[in-house]
DOLOBA-684315 format. One record per residue (C-alpha): residue in one letter; x, y, z. Coordinates in pm, whole numbers, plus 50000, padded with zeros to 5 digits. Each point is the difference from the previous one (the first is absolute). Layout:
residues N
AXYZ;...
***
This chain:
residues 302
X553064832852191;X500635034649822;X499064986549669;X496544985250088;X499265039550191;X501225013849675;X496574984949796;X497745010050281;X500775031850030;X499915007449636;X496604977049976;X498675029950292;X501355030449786;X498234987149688;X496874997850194;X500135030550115;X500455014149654;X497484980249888;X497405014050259;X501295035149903;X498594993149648;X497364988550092;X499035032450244;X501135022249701;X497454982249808;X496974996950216;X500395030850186;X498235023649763;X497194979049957;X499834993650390;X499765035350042;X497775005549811;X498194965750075;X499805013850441;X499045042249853;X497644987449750;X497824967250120;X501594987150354;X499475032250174;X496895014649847;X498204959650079;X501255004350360;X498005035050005;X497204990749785;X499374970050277;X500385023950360;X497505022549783;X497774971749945;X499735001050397;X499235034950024;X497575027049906;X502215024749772;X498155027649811;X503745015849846;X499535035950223;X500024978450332;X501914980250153;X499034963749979;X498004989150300;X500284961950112;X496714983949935;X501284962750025;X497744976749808;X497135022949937;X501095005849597;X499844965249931;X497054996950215;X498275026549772;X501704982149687;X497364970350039;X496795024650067;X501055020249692;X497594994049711;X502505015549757;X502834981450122;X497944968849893;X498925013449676;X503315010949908;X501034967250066;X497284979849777;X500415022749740;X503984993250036;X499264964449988;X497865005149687;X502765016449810;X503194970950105;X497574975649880;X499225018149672;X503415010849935;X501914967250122;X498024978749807;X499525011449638;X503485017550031;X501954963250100;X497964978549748;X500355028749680;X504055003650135;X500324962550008;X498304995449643;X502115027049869;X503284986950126;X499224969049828;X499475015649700;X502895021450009;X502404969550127;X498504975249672;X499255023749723;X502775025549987;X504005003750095;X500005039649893;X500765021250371;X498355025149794;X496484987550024;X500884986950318;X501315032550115;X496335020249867;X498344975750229;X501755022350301;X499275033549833;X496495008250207;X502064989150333;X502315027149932;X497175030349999;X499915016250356;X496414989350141;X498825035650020;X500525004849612;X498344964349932;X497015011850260;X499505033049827;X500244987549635;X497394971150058;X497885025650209;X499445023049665;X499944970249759;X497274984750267;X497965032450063;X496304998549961;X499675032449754;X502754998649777;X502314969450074;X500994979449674;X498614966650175;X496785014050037;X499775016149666;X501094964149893;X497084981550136;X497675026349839;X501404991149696;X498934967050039;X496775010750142;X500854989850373;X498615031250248;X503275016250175;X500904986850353;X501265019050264;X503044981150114;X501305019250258;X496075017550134;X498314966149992;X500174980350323;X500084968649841;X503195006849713;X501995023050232;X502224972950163;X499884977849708;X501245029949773;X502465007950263;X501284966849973;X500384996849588;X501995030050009;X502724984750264;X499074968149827;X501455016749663;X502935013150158;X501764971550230;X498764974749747;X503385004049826;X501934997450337;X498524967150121;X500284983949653;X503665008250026;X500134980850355;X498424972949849;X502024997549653;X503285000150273;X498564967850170;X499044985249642;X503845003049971;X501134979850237;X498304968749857;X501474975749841;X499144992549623;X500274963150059;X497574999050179;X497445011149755;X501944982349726;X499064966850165;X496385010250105;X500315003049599;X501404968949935;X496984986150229;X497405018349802;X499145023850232;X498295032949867;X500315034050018;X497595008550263;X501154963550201;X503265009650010;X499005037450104;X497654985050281;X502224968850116;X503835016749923;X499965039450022;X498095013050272;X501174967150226;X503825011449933;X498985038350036;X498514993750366;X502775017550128;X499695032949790;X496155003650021;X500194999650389;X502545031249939;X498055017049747;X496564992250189;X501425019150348;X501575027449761;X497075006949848;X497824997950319;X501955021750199;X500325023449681;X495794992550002;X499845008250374;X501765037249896;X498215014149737;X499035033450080;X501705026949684;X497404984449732;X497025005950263;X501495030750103;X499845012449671;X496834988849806;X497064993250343;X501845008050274;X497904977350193;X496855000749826;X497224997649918;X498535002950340;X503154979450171;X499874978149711;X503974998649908;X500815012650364;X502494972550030;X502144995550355;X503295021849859;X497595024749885;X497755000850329;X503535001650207;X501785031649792;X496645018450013;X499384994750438;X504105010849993;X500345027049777;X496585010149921;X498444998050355;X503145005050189;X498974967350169;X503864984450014;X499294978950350;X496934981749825;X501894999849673;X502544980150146;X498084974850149;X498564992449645;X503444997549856;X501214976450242;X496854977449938;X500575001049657;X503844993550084;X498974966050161;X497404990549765;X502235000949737;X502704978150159;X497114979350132;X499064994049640;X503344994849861;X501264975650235;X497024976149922;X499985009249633;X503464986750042;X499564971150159;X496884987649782;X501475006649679;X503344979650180;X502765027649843;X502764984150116;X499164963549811;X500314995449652;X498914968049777;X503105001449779;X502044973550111;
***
């Protein structure tokens, strides 16, 4: 009897210093986890329900933010224009990080030139901002005095309605680029040589084996990199911040933008909120079925 309580009881002692551990482990990162994101969400959303102006104290108001969210022609503005700039970004940044992944995974085994592929990622997003604003300026920029060369009249990228977001959106481009090829060249990987070595055998080319082999088998990995790079998309405010800061006439105003200018420069923080909580479940709206169409958890590899 004593020797089947002996194993028990030592079985409960090693639990409990395995959950000690594992407390010394996660507490830091709890703590700051609850300070950082738990608490300031749970205040952010009772603001969102009240009128709060910083030097009083917030007045219940109920529904009447979110009511004004949908009259709000800036709101919906903000919101095309944030549209406008996931599409641009998402889509030539995924198909140039995919193509260079390739390239990097077939043509070369040196980390080094693997590595330079990373070195723009590395570049806080204020410095990247500020050195394409003066290479991209309509006076003296190098880009402009470029296209004179050639005889092409300068362009305003970031004072011209119609380049503004697009120009916003090479210069992130240029920077994550690295970042999602790396994601990609991870997932590239993971697949099996044999697999193209009988696609080979089969006489399958280059570009039928890319279209029929590699992206099937890297379903799993886009759908990450896709809701990365949306919700990274969704965010962007230091490039606008520093180069338009929401022109011309609204025309980079994007959602983050609109929300840290009603908070901080209007003192608005009740309406802010309610926009940040919008833009809270629009992007987990837009993940989960991103998610589920792209299938993330399937894979073709058998």
């Amino acid at each position: 009897m004593s020797s089947t309580k002996a194993p028990a009881k030592l079985r409960r002692k090693s639990n409990k210093g395995l959950w000690g551990t594992v407390l010394l482990f996660l507490g830091p990162a709890s703590i700051g986890l609850i300070a950082f994101y738990l608490v300031p969400a749970i205040r952010g959303l009772y603001w969102s329900f009240t009128e709060y102006h910083v030097l009083t104290p917030p007045k219940f108001v109920g529904t009447a933010n979110y009511a004004r969210m949908f009259s709000d022609p800036l709101f919906w503005n903000a919101l095309w224009v944030t549209f406008y700039y996931v599409i641009l970004n998402i889509g030539f940044q995924t198909i140039i990080a995919v193509l260079l992944a390739v390239l990097l995974h077939k043509l070369t085994k040196s980390t080094v030139i693997r590595g330079m592929a990373l070195l723009p990622y590395f570049v806080a997003n204020v410095i990247v901002a500020l050195l394409w604003y003066f290479m991209m300026d309509f006076n003296i920029g190098i880009v402009n005095s470029l296209l004179q060369w050639v005889g092409i009249d300068p362009v305003a990228f970031f004072g011209d309605e119609k380049w503004a977001i697009p120009t916003v959106a090479a210069i992130n481009m240029w920077r994550h680029m690295g970042y999602t090829a790396l994601l990609v060249f991870a997932g590239l990987q993971t697949i099996n040589p044999q697999v193209y070595e009988a696609a080979s055998l089969d006489g399958a080319s280059e570009t039928r084996k890319f279209f029929s082999i590699t992206l099937p088998l890297l379903r799993p990995v886009m759908a990450m990199v896709l809701v990365v790079t949306m919700i990274g998309s969704f965010q962007i405010f230091d490039t606008i911040s520093v180069t338009t800061k929401g022109g011309p006439v609204n025309a980079t105003r994007v959602l983050y933008f609109y929300i840290y200018d009603l908070a901080f420069g209007q003192l608005d923080f009740g309406y802010a909120s309610a926009l940040a909580v919008a833009l809270f479940v629009l992007l987990l709206a837009v993940a989960l079925i991103q998610m589920k169409l792209m299938r993330a958890s399937e894979s073709d590899e058998l």
